[in-house]
C-alpha positions, 0 to 999 in steps of 0.5 A: 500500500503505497502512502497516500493509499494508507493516508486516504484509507477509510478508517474504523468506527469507534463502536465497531472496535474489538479489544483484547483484553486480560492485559498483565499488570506488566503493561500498565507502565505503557499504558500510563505513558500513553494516557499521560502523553494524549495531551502533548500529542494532541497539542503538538498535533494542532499547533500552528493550524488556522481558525478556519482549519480547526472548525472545518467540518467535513460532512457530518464528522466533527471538525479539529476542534470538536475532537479536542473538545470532545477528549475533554468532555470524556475526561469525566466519564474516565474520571468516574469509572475509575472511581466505579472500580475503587468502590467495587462496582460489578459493571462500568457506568454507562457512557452516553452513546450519542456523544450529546455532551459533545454535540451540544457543547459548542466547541467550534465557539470556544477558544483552543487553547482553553478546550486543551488547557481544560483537557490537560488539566483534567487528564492530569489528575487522572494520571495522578490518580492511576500513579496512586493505585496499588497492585490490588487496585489494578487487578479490580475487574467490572463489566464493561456495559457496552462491551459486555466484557470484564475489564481489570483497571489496567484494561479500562485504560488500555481502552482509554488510550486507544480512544485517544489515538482514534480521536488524534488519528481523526484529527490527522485525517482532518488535517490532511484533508484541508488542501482538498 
């Protein structure tokens, strides 16, 4: 497949997305990295680029911006499952599945800069919660409520961060297609 074959390729839906789960206690590091590094990548990722690139809309797909908001916006989610497994809960709240919170919030209206600063903020204490678990706390497993599969701390972040590069491809696609 030649590069501009790979660049042009369709991508995957999110929610037709498999995992591989049961990940060993020896992958969190990885993860951790992952999880901790979306922000800068996702800052290096947009920097420099135009107003009107980054609120561009192609069809129905959410523009730069929109992306980045939207990161943001599941912070809490992540936030809140965490917290699920700490309390022992059997299954995973639910996410909102139609993404309302990021089809209402208006992204395109706000500053950039204020959307990846609210977005660093937030995964920062994320990352200094994941950094505070203990070996018994990333062996806790709930149900993931969409997937229909248990998933251990460790997995659930594994997840997270494959989110993060789907959204962060996304937004390179965005950025490739801004010349056509």
């Amino acid at each position: 497949m030649s590069p501009s074959e790979v660049h042009s390729s369709p991508r995957r839906r999110w929610f037709d997305r498999r995992f591989e789960l049961g990940l060993p206690r020896e992958a969190f590091p990885d993860i951790l990295e992952r999880v901790r590094g979306t922000p800068a990548r996702l800052e290096e990722r947009v920097r420099g680029l135009t107003a009107s690139v980054l609120v561009r809309r192609i069809g129905e797909a959410w523009s730069i911006q929109e992306n980045v908001g939207h990161l943001f916006d599941l912070e809490g989610l992540w936030a809140g499952r965490l917290d699920d497994f700490l309390q022992g809960a059997k299954q995973l709240r639910t996410a909102d599945l139609q993404n309302r919170k990021t089809h209402e919030a208006r992204h395109n209206e706000r500053p950039l800069e204020d959307l990846l600063s609210a977005f660093r903020s937030a995964r920062l204490t994320t990352v200094e919660r994941l950094e505070a678990l203990g070996q018994a706390d990333l062996d806790r497993t709930a149900l993931h409520p969409r997937l229909a599969q248990p998933m251990s701390v460790i997995d659930h972040f594994f997840f997270v961060a494959e989110h993060d590069d789907h959204h962060l491809a996304a937004i390179g696609g965005l950025i490739r297609a801004r010349s056509t």
